[in-house]
C-alpha positions in Angstrom: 130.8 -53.2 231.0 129.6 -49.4 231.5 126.2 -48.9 231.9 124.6 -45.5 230.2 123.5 -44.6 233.5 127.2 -44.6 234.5 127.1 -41.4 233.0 125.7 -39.5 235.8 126.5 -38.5 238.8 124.6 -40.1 241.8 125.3 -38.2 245.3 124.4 -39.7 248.4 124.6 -37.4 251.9 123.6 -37.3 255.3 120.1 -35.4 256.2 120.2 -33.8 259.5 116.5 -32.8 259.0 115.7 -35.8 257.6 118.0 -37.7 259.6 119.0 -40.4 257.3 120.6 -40.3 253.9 119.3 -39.0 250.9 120.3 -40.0 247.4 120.3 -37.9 244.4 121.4 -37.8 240.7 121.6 -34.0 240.0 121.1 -32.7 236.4 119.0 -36.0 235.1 116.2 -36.5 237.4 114.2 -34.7 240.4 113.9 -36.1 244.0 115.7 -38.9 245.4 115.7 -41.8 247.6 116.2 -41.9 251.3 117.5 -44.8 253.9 119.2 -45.7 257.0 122.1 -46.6 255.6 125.0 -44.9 252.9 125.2 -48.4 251.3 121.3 -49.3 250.5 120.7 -45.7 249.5 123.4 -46.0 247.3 122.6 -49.6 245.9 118.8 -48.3 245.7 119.9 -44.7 243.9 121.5 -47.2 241.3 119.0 -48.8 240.7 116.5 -45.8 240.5 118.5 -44.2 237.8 118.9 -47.3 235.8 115.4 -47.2 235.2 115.0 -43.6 235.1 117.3 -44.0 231.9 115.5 -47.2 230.7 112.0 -45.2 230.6 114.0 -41.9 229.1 114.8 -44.1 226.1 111.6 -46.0 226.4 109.9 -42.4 226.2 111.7 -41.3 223.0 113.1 -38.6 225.6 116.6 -37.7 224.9 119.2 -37.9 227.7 120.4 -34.9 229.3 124.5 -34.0 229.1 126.3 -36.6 231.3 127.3 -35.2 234.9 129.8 -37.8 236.0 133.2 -37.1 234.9 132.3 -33.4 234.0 134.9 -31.0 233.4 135.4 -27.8 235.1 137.1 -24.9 233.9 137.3 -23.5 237.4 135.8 -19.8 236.5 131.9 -18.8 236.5 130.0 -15.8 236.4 128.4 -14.5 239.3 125.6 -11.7 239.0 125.5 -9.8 242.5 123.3 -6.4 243.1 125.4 -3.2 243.0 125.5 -3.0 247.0 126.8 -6.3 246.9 129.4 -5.4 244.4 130.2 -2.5 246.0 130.6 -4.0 249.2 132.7 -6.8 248.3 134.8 -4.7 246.3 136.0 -2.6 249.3 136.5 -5.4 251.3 138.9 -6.6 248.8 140.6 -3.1 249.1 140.7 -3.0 252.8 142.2 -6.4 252.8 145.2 -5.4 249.9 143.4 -8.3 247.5 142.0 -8.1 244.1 138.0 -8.6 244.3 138.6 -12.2 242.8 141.4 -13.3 245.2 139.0 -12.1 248.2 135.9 -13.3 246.6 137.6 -16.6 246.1 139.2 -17.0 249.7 135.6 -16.2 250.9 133.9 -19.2 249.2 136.6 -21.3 250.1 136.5 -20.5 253.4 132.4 -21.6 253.9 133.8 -25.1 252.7 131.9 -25.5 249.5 
């Protein structure tokens, strides 16, 4: 049976700083949880959001849009200063790309 906190996403990665992972659920709550191991951090996220949702709905709070299984259309806008603009736009040139091929092999490229 799905749970209403099935509806968001819960992320867990490894912390170089922190050196151990760290558990998030982006878009419904701040902070996290943090362990020695992928598995209990996960195990403990799930449990963390659970409640967080429980005490939403216990607040009269309404839930924020659901994260997990989110569509994407693939396009955003970007605001850049006119240097930056300006800049990437020649790049593009020098290179024989349009500004949102180049921009687009660039971010790629960083492995987002």
């Amino acid at each position: 049976m799905k749970k209403r906190s099935d509806a968001y996403l819960k992320v867990v990665e490894w912390s170089e700083e922190d050196q151990c992972y760290i558990g998030t659920s982006p878009g419904l709550m701040f902070g996290g949880v943090d362990g020695p191991t992928e598995n209990k951090v996960y195990e403990e996220l799930c449990q963390v959001v659970d409640e967080w949702v429980e005490q939403l709905d216990t607040d009269g709070i309404p839930l924020p849009a659901a994260t997990a299984d989110k569509r994407y259309s693939g396009k955003f806008v970007l605001r850049v200063g006119e240097n930056v603009h300006k800049a990437l736009s020649i790049r593009a040139m020098q290179k024989g790309q349009s500004l949102n091929s180049y921009c687009k092999q660039v971010l790629e490229k960083t492995g987002v």
